[in-house]
RONU-400699 format. One record per residue (C-alpha): residue number from 1; x, y, z. Coordinates in steps of 0.05 Angstrom, whole numbers. Layout:
N
+-----+--------+--------+--------+
!   i !   east !  north !     up !
+-----+--------+--------+--------+
! NUM !      X !      Y !      Z !
...
+-----+--------+--------+--------+
***
This chain:
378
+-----+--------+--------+--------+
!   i !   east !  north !     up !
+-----+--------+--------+--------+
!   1 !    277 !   -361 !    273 !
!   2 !    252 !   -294 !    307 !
!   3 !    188 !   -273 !    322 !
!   4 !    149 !   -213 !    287 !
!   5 !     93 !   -177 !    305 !
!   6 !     54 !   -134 !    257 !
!   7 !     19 !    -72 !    284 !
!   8 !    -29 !    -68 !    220 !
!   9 !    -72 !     -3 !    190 !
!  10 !   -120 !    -55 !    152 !
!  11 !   -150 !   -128 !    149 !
!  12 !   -113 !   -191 !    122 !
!  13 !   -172 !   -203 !     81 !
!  14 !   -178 !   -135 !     44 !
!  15 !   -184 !   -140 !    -32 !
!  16 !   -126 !    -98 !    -40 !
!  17 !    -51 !   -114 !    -11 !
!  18 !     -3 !    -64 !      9 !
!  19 !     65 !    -58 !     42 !
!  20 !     36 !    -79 !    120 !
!  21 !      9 !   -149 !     81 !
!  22 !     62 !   -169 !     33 !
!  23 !    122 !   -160 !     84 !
!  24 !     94 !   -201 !    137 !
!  25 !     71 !   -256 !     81 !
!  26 !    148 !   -250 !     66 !
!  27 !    176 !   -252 !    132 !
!  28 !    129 !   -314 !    156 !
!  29 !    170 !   -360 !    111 !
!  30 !    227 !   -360 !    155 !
!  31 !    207 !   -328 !    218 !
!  32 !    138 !   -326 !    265 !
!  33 !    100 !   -269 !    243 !
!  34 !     34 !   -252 !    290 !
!  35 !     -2 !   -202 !    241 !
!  36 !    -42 !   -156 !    288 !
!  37 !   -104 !   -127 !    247 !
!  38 !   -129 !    -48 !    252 !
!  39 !   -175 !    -53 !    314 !
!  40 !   -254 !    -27 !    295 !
!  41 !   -287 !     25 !    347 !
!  42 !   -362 !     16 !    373 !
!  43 !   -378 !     66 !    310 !
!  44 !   -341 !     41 !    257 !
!  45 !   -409 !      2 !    220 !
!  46 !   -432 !     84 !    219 !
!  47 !   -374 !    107 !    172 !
!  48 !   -356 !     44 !    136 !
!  49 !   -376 !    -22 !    111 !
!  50 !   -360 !    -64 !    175 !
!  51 !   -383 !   -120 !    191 !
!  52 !   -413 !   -120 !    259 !
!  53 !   -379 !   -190 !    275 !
!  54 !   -318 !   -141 !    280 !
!  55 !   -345 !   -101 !    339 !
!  56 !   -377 !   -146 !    367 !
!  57 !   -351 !   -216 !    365 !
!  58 !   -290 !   -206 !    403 !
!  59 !   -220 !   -224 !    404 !
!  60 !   -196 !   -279 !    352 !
!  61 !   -138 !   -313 !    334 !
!  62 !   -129 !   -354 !    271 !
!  63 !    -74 !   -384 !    240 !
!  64 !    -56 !   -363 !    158 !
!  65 !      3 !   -423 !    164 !
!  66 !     46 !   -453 !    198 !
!  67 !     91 !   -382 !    218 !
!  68 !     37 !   -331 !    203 !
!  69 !    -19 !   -322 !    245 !
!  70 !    -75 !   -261 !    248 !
!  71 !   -104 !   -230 !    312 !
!  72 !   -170 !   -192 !    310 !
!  73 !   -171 !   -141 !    373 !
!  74 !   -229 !   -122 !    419 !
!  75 !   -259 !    -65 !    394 !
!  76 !   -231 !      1 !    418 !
!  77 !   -265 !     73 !    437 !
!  78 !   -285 !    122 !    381 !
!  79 !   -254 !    185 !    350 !
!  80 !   -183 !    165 !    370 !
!  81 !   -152 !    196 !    319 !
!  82 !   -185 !    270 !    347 !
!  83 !   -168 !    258 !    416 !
!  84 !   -102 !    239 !    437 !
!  85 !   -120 !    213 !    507 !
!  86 !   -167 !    167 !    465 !
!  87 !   -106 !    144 !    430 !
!  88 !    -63 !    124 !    477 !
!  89 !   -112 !     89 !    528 !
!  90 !   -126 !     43 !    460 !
!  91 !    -57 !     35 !    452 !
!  92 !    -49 !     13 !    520 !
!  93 !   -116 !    -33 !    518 !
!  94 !    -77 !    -64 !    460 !
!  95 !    -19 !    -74 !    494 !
!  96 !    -46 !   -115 !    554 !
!  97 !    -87 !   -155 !    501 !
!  98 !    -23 !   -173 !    463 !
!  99 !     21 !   -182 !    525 !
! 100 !    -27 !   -237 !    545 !
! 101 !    -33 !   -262 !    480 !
! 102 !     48 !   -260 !    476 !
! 103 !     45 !   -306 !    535 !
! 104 !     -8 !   -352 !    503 !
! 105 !     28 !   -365 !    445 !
! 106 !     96 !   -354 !    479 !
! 107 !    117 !   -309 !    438 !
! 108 !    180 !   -288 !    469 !
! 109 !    222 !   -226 !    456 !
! 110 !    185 !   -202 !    389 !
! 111 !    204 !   -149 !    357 !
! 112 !    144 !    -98 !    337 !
! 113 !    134 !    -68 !    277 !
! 114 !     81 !    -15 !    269 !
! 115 !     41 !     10 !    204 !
! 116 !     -2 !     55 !    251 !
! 117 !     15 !    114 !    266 !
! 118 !    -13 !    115 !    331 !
! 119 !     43 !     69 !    365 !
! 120 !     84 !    115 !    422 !
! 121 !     45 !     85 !    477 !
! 122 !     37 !     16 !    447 !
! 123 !    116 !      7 !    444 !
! 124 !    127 !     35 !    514 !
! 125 !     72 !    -15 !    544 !
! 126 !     94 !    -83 !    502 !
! 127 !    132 !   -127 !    540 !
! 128 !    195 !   -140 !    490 !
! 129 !    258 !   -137 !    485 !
! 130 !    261 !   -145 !    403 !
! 131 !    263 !    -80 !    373 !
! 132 !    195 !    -28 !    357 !
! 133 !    196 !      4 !    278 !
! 134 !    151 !     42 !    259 !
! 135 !    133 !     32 !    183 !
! 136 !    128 !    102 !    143 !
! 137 !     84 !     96 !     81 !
! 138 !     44 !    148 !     76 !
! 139 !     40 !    227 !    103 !
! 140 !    -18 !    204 !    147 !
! 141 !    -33 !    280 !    157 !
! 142 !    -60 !    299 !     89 !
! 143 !   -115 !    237 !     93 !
! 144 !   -186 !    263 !    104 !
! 145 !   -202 !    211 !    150 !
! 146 !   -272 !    226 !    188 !
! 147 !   -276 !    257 !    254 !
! 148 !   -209 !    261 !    251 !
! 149 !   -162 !    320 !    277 !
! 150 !   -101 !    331 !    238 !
! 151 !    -65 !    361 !    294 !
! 152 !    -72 !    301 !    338 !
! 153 !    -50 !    267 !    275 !
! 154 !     14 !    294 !    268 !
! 155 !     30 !    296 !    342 !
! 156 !     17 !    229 !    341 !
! 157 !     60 !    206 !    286 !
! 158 !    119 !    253 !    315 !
! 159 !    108 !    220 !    387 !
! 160 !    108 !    154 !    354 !
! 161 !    170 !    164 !    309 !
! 162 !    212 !    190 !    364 !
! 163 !    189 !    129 !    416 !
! 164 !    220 !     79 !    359 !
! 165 !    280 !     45 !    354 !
! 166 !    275 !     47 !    274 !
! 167 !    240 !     77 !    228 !
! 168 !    223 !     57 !    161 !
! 169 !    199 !    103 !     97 !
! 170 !    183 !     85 !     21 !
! 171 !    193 !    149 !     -3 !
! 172 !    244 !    204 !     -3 !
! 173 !    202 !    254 !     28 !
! 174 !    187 !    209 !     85 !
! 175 !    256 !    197 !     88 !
! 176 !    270 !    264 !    107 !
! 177 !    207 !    278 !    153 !
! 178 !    241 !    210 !    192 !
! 179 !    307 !    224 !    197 !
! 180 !    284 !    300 !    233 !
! 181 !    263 !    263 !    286 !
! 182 !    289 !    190 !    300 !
! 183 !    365 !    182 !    268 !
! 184 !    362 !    103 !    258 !
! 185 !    317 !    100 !    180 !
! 186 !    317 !     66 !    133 !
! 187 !    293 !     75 !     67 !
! 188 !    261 !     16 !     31 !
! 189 !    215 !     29 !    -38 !
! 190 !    158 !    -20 !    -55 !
! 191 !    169 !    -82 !    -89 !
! 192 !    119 !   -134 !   -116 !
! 193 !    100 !   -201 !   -119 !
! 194 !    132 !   -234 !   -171 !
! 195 !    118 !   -308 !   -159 !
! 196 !     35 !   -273 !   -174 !
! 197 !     67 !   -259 !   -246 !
! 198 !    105 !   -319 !   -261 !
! 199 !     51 !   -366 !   -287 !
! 200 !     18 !   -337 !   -357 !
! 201 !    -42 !   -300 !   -343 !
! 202 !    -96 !   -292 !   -388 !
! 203 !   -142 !   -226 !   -390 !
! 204 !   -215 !   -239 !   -354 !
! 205 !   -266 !   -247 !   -422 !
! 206 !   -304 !   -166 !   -403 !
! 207 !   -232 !   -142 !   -420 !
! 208 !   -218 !   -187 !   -480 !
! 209 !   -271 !   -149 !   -508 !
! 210 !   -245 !    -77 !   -500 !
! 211 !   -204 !    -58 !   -567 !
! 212 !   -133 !    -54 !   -565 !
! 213 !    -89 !    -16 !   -554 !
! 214 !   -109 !    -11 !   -469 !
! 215 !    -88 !     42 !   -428 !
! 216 !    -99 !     22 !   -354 !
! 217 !    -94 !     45 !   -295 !
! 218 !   -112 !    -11 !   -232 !
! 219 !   -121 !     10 !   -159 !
! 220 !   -163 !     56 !   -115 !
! 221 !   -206 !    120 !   -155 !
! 222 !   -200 !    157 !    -99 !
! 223 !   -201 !    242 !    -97 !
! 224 !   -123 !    236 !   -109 !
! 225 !   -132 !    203 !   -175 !
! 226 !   -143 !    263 !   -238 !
! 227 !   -199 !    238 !   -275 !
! 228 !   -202 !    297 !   -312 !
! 229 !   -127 !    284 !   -340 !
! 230 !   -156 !    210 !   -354 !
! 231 !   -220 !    243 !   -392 !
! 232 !   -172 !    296 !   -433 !
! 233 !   -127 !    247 !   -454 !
! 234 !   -177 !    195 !   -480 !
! 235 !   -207 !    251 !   -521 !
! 236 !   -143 !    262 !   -553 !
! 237 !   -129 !    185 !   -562 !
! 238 !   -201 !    168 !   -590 !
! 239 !   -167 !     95 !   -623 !
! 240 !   -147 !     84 !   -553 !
! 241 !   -183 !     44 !   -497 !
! 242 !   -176 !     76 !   -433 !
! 243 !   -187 !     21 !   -371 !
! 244 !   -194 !     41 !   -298 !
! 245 !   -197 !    -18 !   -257 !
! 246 !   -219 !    -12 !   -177 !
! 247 !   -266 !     13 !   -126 !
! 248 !   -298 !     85 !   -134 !
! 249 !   -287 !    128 !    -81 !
! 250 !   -295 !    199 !   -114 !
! 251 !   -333 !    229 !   -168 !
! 252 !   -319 !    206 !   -244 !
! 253 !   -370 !    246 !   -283 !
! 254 !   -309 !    265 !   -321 !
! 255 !   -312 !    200 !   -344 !
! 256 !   -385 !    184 !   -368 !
! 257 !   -408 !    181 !   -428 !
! 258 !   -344 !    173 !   -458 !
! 259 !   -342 !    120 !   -509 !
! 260 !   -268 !    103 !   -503 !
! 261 !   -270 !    106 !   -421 !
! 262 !   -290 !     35 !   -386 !
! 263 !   -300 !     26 !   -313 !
! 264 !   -298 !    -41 !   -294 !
! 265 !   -303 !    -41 !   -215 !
! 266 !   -246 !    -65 !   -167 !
! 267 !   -216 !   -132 !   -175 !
! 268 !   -195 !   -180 !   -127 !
! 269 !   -115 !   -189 !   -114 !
! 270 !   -102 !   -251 !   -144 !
! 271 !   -131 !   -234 !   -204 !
! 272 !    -83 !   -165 !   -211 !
! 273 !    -43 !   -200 !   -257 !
! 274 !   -101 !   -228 !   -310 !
! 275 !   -124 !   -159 !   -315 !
! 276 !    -59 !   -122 !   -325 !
! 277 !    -36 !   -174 !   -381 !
! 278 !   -101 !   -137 !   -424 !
! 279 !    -61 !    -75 !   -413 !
! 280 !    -18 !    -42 !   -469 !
! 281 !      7 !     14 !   -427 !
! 282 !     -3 !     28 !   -347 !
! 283 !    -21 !    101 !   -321 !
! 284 !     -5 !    130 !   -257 !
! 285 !    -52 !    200 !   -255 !
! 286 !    -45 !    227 !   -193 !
! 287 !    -59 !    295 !   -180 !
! 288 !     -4 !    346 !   -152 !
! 289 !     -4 !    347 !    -74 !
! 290 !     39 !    329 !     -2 !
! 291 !      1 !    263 !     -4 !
! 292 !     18 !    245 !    -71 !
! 293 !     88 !    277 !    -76 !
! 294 !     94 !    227 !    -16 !
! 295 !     81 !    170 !    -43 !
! 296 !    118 !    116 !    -70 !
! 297 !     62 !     81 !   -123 !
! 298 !     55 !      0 !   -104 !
! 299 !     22 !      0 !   -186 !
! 300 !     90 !     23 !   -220 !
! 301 !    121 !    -38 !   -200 !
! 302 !     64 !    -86 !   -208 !
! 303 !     59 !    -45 !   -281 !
! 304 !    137 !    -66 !   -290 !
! 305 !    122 !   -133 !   -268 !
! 306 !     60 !   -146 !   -324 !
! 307 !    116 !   -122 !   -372 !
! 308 !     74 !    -51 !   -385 !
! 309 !    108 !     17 !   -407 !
! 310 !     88 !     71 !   -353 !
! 311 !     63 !    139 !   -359 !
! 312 !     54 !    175 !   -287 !
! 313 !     53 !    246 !   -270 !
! 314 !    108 !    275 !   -238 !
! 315 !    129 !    240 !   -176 !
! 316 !    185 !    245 !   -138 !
! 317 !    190 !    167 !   -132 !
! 318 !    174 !    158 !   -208 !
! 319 !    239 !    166 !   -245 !
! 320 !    239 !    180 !   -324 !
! 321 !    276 !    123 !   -345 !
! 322 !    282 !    101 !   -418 !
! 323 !    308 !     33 !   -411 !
! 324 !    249 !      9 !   -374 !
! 325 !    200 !     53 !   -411 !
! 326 !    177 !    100 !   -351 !
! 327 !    164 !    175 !   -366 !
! 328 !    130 !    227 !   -327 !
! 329 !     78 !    278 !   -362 !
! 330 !     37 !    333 !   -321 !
! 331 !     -9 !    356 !   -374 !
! 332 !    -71 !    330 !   -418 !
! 333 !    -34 !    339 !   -488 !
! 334 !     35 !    320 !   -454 !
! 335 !     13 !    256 !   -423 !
! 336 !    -26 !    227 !   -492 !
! 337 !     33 !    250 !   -527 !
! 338 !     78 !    201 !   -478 !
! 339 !     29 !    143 !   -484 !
! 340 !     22 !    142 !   -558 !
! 341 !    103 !    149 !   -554 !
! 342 !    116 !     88 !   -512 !
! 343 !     53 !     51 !   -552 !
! 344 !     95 !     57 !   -615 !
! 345 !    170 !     47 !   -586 !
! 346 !    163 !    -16 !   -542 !
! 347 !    201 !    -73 !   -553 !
! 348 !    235 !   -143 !   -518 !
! 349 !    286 !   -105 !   -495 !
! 350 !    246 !    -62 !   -453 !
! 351 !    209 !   -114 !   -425 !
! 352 !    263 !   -163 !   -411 !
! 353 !    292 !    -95 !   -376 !
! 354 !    230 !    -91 !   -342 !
! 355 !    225 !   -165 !   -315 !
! 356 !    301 !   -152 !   -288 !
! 357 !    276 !    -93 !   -242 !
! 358 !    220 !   -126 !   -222 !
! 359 !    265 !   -195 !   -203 !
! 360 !    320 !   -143 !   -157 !
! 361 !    250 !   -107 !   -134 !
! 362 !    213 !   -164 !   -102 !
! 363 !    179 !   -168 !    -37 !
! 364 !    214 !   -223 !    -11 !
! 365 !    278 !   -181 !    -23 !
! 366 !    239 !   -120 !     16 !
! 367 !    237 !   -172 !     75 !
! 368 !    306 !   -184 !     69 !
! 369 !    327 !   -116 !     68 !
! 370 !    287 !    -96 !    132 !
! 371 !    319 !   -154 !    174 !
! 372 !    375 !   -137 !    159 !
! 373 !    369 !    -60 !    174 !
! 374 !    340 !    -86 !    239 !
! 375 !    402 !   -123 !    259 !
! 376 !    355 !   -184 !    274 !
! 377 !    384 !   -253 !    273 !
! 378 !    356 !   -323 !    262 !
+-----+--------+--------+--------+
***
């Protein structure tokens, strides 16, 4: 059994999972994982909803089960992502924090896995000998994060790849941005969690009421998502429900009024897979950019996993593929066209295609793959 420690972008507890939660969920079935959770600043209740517990109430430890435990950090200084200095005294702050903690729990020898791009400093400090990754899933660069500055940013991101042992990307362009600067990556897509599928799910009663058929889309509206494709298409599928499930983070005026258009609100994780069985078809509208041509979507393969066709705008990590039922489209007419097209041609051999990918796609085969690329033994 080795010993893991997550350098963590978000909370355990968010409402939405990504990448830095499901592989450590993985990995803490067979080795100690100590998930490590973004640290808040003094000014964080000012830009987001924070509880003030979090920047206040000091350090905690609490243990998930038996192998996975999560760490809640002091809070740190403000604006560290303008001010580099900033950055790296936090990252050494968090080092001497989790170097004591290391000895607390002893911990020995962990090797470090970062989801932060702010990590150079934070691998040189940590007292290890296990190995430092940094985790690649996003170009942090194109996020409009406040008070931010997007050349301390990068040069924090280059400082950090080069400082690691490994690096890991989920997408191809990633892939290349790593490999210019640290020659040990990796390249490991999303996967999903299967076991969440398994059991027979049945669609919450507000979305047993929408007519059929559903096209959905489930995840963040933030400004990357094009509503206006969304709006254009439903007006050219009028016998079609269109279903945007999540938290609203940008304008959807393109949406109102429309009587074919429903907007829910988020869900919470566990119930992802109730809400996706209501779908008939799943949508990935993103609109053309570095951040999305970047991205590797977490929604195609929980789409795949619900047994849903898939229409997405062209992505370099969405493949066309006509066994599964996946097919890119980039414009309003083009993208109805390629919904009503998949509507009409599904079938059990799709799906049962689609329930193969998803088994050889899984996170606990994610986790797998990255010990193994890490050359860590039991």
């Amino acid at each position: 059994m080795a010993n893991f420690v997550i350098i963590s972008d978000a909370y355990w507890n968010d409402p939405f999972w990504g990448t830095q939660h499901y592989i450590p969920h993985c990995l803490a079935r067979e080795h100690t994982v100590l998930f490590v959770e973004k640290a808040t600043t003094w000014i964080s209740p000012l830009k987001y909803d924070v509880p003030r517990s979090r920047v206040f109430g000091g350090a905690k430890l609490k243990r998930v089960t038996d192998n996975l435990f999560v760490y809640t950090p002091r809070a740190r200084l403000p604006f560290d992502r303008r001010y580099r200095a900033i950055s790296r005294l936090n990252q050494e702050l968090l080092a001497g924090e989790l170097n004591r903690l290391f000895e607390a729990m002893r911990i020995a020898g962990p090797h470090v896995i970062s989801f932060d791009h702010k990590a150079a400093t934070l691998f040189e400090k940590l007292r290890t000998r296990g190995k430092k990754c940094y985790y690649v899933v996003d170009e942090v660069s194109e996020f409009d994060w406040p008070l931010a500055s997007k050349k301390a940013v990068v040069e924090d991101e280059i400082e950090t790849m080069r400082a690691a042992d490994a690096v890991v990307a989920t997408s191809e362009p990633l892939l290349e941005k790593s490999a210019s600067l640290n020659p040990n990556v990796c390249l490991l897509s999303h996967g999903v969690d299967l076991p969440s599928f398994s059991a027979s799910a049945k669609p919450p009663e507000a979305l047993r009421e929408i007519r059929k058929p559903i096209v959905g889309f489930l995840g963040k509206i933030e400004a990357w998502v094009d509503v206006d494709l969304v709006a254009a298409a439903a007006g050219l599928l009028p016998d079609a429900s269109f279903v945007l499930i999540g938290p609203i983070r940008t304008s959807v005026d393109a949406l109102k009024g429309r009587p074919n258009v429903h907007l829910p609100g988020a869900c919470e994780r566990r119930a992802v897979p109730a809400h996706l069985s209501a779908f008939s078809c799943g949508i990935i509208p993103f609109r053309p950019g570095k951040l999305t041509q970047s991205v590797n979507p977490l929604k195609l393969y929980e789409y795949l996993a619900a047994g849903l066709p898939v229409v997405s705008t062209p992505l370099p990590a969405v493949a066309t593929d006509e066994e599964l039922g996946v097919c890119t489209a980039d414009t309003p007419a083009e993208f109805a066209a390629q919904i009503e097209r998949l509507l009409a041609s599904d079938s059990p051999d799709r799906r049962e295609a689609r329930l193969r990918f998803s088994e050889n796609n899984s996170w606990r085969k994610r986790a797998e793959e990255l010990v193994e690329f890490l050359g860590v033994s039991a």
